[in-house]
N, C-alpha and C positions, 0 to 999 in steps of 0.2 A: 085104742090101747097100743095096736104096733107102731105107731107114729111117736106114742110117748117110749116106748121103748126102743126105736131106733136114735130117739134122740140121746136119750141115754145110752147107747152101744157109744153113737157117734162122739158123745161129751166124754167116754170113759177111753176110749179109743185117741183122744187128741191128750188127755190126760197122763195115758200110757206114752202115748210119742214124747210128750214134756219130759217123762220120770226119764227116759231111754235116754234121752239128750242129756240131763243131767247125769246122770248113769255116765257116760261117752267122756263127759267133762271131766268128772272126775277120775276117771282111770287114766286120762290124760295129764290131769294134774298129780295122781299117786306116782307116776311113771316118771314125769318129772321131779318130783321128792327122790324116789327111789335115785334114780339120775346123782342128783345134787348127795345124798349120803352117801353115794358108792364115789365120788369125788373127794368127798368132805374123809371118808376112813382113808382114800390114797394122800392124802396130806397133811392127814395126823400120822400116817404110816409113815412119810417124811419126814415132818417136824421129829417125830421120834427116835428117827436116827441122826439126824441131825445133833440132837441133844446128848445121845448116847457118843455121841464123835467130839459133841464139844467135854462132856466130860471127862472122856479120856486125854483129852489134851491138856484138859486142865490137869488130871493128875499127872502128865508128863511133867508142864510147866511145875508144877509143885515140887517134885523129885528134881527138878533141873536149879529149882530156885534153893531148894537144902542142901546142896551137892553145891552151888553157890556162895552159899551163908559157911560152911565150911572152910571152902578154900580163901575166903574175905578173913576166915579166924586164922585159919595159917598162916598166908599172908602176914596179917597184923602181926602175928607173933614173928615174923622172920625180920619184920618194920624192926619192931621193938629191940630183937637181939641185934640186928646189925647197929639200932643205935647206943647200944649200949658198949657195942666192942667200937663205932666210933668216939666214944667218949673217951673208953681206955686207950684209945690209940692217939684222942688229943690230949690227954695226960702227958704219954710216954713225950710225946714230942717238946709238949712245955717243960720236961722233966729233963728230956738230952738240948733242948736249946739253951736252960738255965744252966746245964753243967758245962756247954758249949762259952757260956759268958762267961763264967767264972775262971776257966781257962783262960781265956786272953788275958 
């Protein structure tokens, strides 16, 4: 009977080395998990500002582009009255070049 129980110590004893090895493996491999998350949150912590930098620019761009659209209405309006005072200004002249004629 000690023969059958040393073979048993010995079969639970190589058993134990197995689970241990796997045991080794895997905290090996959590370690590497852990590794690759604490990468993975520094690069969302990037992309995150990232985004928070593009949106403010975007809200720049937007302010810069209403502030744009404005001065394009200005503008057009300043188009519009200078072509309106050159119209009266080519009236006046058709006006004194035909009094100009009629003189001669």
């Amino acid at each position: 009977m000690h023969k059958t129980c040393q073979e048993d110590v010995d079969r639970l004893k190589a058993i134990h080395k197995t689970c241990q090895e796997d045991v080794d493996r895997l905290k090996a491999m959590n370690k590497t998990c852990q590794e690759d998350a604490d990468r993975l949150k520094a690069m969302h912590k990037t992309c995150q500002e990232d985004v928070n930098r593009l949106k403010a620019m975007h809200k720049t761009c937007q302010v810069n582009a209403d502030r744009l659209k404005a001065m394009h209405k200005t503008c057009q309006e300043d188009v519009n009255r200078l072509k309106a005072m050159h119209k009266t200004c080519q009236e006046d002249v058709d006006r004194l070049k035909g009094k100009h004629v009629r003189r001669m």
